[in-house]
Phi, psi and omega in degrees: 000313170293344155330285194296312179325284205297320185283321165329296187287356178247339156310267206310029186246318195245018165200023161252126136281317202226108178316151175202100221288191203084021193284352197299172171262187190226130177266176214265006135310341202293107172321310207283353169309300170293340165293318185311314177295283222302339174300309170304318159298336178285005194047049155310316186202167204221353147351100175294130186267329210278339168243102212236188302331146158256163180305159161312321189309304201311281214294332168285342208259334163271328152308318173282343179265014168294312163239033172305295211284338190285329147326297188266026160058045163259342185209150175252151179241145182283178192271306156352276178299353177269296181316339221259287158354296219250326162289311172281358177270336162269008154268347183261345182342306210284257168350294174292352187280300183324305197296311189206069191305034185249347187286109188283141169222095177345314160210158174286137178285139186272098157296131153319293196228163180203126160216160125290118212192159173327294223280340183133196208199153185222128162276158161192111181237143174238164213178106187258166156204162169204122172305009223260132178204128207242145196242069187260148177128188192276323185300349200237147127196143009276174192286148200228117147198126178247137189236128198252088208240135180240149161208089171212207183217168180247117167244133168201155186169190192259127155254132169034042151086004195249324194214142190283169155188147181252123178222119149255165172205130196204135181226158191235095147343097183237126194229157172105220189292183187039014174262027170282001179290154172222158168200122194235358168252133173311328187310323164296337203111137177353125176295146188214146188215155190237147166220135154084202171288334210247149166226132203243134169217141189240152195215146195210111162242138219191135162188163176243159184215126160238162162152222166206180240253350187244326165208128199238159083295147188236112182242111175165207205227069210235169164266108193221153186220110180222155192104171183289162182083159175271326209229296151293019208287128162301349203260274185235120158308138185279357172293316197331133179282172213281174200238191172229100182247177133225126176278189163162115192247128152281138156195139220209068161077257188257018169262159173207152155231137189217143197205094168237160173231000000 
């Protein structure tokens, strides 16, 4: 492993010259992911989708060419699908500025905290939900309601223009019936632990990405899905929780390659 470790990091060592940022990944929840099918499926772009998460770089360079083309009037968009737009091109800003800084984007998407310097850049958001969900009638028995509370933040940015890095970290409260369950083998699923009335489960993704936008490494605690479906992918399933690899992504105009361990 460590073999691999090492020859991994001196390819991408001897032929990244130039840095180059978005390498962070989009995660694989992310709503702007369905615009992305319906694009895809309208032949906007030919980009295989089916292998996820892809990058912030990846994923702003298929927005711009959504309006690349919708400009020079090869695909028409509904005004729906134009606002849709135009809302993931101020969250993609950085990334879409990178590709053609001639590209209007109306607003920047609003972060908690955000700074920026010569030197690199920083993201950082909190971000809550609350859940309930109840199960009543002659189909249950016994009757089910439950309450789910999640909170937790995201960080990404640059250390000194070199190197991308990521963090979510979210922990979920869960109260009401059926929740005496603990579970401490990973094998099962998110470890859960009870104290009280309540049972807590935590979830945590961190990676560093160095390279450049055609060849990378990922070193970290990441989320990955590969094959057709949302739910079911015959290949890697988007349930899996997330694993602790190093990736090393290739990619060459419509090829790509990936090799994690």
């Amino acid at each position: 492993m460590v073999n691999k470790i090492r020859i991994f990091f001196l390819i991408v060592l001897s032929v990244t010259s130039l840095y180059a940022a978005g390498l962070v990944n989009v995660p694989l929840d992310y709503w702007g992911y369905e615009f992305l099918d319906r694009m895809e499926a309208r032949g906007v772009f030919s980009m295989d989708l089916n292998t996820r998460p892809v990058s912030r770089y990846i994923f702003a360079d298929f927005l711009y060419q959504v309006e690349k083309k919708q400009e020079r009037g090869e695909i028409r968009l509904s005004r729906v699908e134009t606002e849709t737009l135009e809302q993931l091109k101020g969250d993609f800003i950085d990334e879409i500025k990178a590709i053609d800084p001639k590209v209007f984007i109306k607003s920047r998407e609003k972060h908690t905290l955000y700074y920026s310097d010569s030197t690199g850049f920083f993201y950082g958001d909190v971000y809550a939900r609350e859940a309930v969900i109840s199960k009543k009638g002659e189909q249950y028995d016994p009757d089910l309601l439950i309450s789910e509370t999640t909170a937790g933040a995201i960080i990404r940015g640059s250390v000194l223009n070199k190197i991308d890095f990521y963090l979510d970290a979210q922990n979920m409260m869960t109260r009401g019936d059926d929740v005496d369950r603990e579970n401490f083998n990973i094998s099962q699923g998110r470890p859960i632990g009870k104290v009280g009335e309540n049972v807590y489960q935590d979830q945590a993704i961190a990676y560093l990405y160095y390279g450049t936008h055609k060849i990378n490494i990922e070193i970290g605690k990441d989320e990955i899905a590969w094959g057709p479906g949302y739910r079911g992918n015959p290949a890697i399933s988007s349930n899996m929780l997330p694993e602790n690899m190093i990736r090393f992504n290739l990619r060459f105009k419509r090829f790509k390659f990936t090799k994690s361990s």
